[in-house]
N, C-alpha and C positions, 0 to 999 in steps of 0.2 A: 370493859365495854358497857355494860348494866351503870355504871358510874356517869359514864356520856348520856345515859337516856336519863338518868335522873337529872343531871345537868341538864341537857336537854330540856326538859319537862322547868325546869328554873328558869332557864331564860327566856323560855316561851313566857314565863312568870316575869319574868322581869319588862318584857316586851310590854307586857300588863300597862305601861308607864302611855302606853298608847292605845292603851282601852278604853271604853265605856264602862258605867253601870247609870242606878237610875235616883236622881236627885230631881228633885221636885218633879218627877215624871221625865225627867230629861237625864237623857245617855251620856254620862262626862266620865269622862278618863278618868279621874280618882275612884268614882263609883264602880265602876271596870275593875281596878285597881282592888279597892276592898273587898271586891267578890270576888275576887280571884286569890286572894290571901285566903279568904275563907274556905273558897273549895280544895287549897292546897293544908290547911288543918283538918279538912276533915278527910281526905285522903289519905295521911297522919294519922289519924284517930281509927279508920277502918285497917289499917296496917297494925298497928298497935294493937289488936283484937287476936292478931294471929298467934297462935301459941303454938301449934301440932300441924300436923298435916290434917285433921278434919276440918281444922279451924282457917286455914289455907283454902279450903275448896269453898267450904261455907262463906269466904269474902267475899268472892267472885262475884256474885251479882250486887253488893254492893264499891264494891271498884268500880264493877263497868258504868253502874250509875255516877259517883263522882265524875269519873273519864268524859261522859256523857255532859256533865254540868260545866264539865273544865271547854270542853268541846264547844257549847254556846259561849261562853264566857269570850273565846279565840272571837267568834263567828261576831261580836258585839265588838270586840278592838277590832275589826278590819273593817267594819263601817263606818268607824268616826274617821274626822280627818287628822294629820298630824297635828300633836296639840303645839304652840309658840316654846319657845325656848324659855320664856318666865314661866310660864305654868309646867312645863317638862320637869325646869330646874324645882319647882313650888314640892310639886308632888315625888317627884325623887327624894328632896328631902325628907320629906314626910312620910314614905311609907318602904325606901329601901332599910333602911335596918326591919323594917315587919317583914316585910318580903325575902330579905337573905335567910333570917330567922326559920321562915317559916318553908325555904326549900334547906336550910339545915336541919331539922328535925324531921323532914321527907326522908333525907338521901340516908337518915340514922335507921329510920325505920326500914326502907328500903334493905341498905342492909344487913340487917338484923333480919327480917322475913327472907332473906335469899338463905341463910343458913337455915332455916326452916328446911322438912322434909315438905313438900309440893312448894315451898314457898317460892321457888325459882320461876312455877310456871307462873306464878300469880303477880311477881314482879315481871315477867314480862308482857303482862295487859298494860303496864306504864311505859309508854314507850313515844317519844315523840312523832307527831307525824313527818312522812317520808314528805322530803323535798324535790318536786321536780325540777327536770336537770333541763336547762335552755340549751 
């Protein structure tokens, strides 16, 4: 199940491909796109820090800040409009190997911090948002 949320949390990443971020002051989907790679390495990188159960408790506030960042990042792709099918195809080329990449070395850490002692509770601050049911 922990598996699906980290999927989860990837394809929300991959979703990314109909994000925002800010080029020349302006919110385009590839810059969405690179910020969202980014906040997915370094969610990575505070995962990677976890060694013990102190070090488990001690990530918590910075996870929920990633979470947080990953959280505007969504709130930026749901503003722009869907991008054309050449620029969809443009930027899928261009940054799905970063993007699989970079929710492969999550789902490792993930992982790896669940067989941690606290590490279970701390894996489950990544969790995707709940989807309302129509």
């Amino acid at each position: 199940m922990r598996r699906a949320v980290v999927l989860g949390t990837g394809f929300v990443a991959i979703c990314a491909v109909l994000l925002p971020a800010q080029e020349d002051g302006k919110t385009t989907h590839e810059s969405v796109l690179k910020e969202l790679i980014s906040v997915l390495d370094k969610l990575t990188g505070v995962l990677g820090t976890v060694k013990d159960e102190p070090s488990a408790k001690a990530a918590v506030p910075e996870v929920k800040k990633v979470l947080g960042r990953l959280e505007e990042v969504n709130k930026k792709a749901k503003a722009l409009p869907q991008p054309d099918k050449e620029e969809k195809d443009r930027i899928a080329k261009l940054y799905r190997p970063k993007l699989e990449e970079a929710i492969k070395k999550q789902r490792e850490e993930v992982t790896r911090v669940k067989a941690i002692p606290g590490g279970s509770e701390l894996v489950q601050l990544i969790k995707p948002p709940e989807r309302k049911s129509k």
